[in-house]
N, C-alpha and C positions, 0 to 999 in steps of 0.2 A: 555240627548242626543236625547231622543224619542220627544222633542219640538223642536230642531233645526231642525230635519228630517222634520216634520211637517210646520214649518214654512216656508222650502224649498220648498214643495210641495206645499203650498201657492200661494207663490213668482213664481211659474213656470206657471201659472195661469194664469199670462198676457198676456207672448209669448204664450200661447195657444188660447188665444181669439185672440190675433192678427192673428194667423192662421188661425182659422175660420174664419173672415172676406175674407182674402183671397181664400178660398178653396169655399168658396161659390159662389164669384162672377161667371157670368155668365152663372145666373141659375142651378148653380151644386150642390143648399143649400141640396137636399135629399140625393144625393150620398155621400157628406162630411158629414151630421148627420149618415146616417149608418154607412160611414166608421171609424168617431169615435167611437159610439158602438160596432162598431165588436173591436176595436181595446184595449176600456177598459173591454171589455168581454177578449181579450185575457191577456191582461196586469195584473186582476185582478185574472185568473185565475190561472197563472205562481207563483206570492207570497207566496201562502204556499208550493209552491213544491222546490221553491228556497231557499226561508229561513223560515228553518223551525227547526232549532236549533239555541242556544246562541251565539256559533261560526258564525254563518253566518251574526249575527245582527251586530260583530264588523267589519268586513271588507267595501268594498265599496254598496255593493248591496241594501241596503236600503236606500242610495242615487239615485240610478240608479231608483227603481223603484218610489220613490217620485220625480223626474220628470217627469218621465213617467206619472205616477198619474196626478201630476199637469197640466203638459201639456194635459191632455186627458180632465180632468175634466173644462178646462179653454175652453178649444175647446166647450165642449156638449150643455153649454147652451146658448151660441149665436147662437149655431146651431141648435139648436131646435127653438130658437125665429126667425131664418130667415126660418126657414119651413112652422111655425104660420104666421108669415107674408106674405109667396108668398101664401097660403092659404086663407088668409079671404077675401072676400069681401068687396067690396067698403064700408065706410059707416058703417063699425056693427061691426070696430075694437073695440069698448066698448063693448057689450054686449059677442061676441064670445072670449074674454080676460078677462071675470070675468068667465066664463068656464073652458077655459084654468087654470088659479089658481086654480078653487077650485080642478080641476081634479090634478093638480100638487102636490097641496098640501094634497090632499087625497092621494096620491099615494107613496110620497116623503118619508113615513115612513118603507114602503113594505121592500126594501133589507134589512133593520136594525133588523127589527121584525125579517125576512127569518133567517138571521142569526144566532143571539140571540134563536130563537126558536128551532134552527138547535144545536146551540151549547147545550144549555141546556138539549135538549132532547137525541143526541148522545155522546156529550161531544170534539166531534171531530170538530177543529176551518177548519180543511180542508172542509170538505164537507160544513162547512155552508159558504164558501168561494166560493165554487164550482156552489152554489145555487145561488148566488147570481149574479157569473156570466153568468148563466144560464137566470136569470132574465133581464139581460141585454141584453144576446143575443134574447129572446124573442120580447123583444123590438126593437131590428132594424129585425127581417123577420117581425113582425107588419106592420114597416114603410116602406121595400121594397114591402110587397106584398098587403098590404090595400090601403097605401098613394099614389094617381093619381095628381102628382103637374101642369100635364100640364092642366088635367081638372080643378083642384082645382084655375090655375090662369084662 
């Protein structure tokens, strides 16, 4: 059952990129990348307070939020690359996008670790849950209070 759920959140993935493309148009790419984070910061934080015994995995709610999941996670990283994009500079989309990865890819491992570390060391899947949304929320006051897209275009 825990792969159909999963393969829903997959599938939801698309209408979420299709919504970022629209949520960004007309210059609004910063305010839709935050507004997705704040939104999987909230969605990811809700999960263990909602279901968090066996009874709640058989009802509907682990559908609800594997959409939610999917659609959020389908939205982030289009919206992230139309940030990168209204961002670089004529000309040095190569060089400013081998950056870009290797910082993604460095980075990409962080809430796993957070977690895993979190669980192991307390035992408690909530707080490594918590942490994690924490790290997310990090992530868009980052990009509301550092990122200047009107300079940066």
């Amino acid at each position: 059952n825990y792969v159909v759920v999963l393969v829903c959140a997959i599938v939801f993935t698309v209408p979420g990129a299709a919504l970022s493309s629209k949520a960004a148009q007309g210059g609004r790419a910063k305010r839709a990348h935050a507004g997705c984070l704040a939104f999987l910061s909230l969605v990811i934080f809700c999960v263990p307070f909602v279901i968090y015994k066996p009874a709640h995995a058989k009802g509907g709610l682990p559908w609800v939020f594997a959409v939610l999941l999917g659609l959020g996670l389908g939205f982030l990283y289009p919206a992230q690359r139309n940030v990168f994009s209204v961002l670089v500079p004529g000309g040095m989309e190569g060089r400013v996008l081998g950056i870009y990865n290797f910082f993604g890819a460095s980075l990409s491992w962080m809430p796993s670790l957070l977690f895993g570390a979190t669980y192991q060391g307390t035992g408690s899947m909530r707080l490594g849950m918590a942490l994690v949304c924490v790290f997310h929320a990090i992530a868009c006051v980052g990009l509301v209070v550092c990122v200047d897209v009107q300079k940066g275009s």
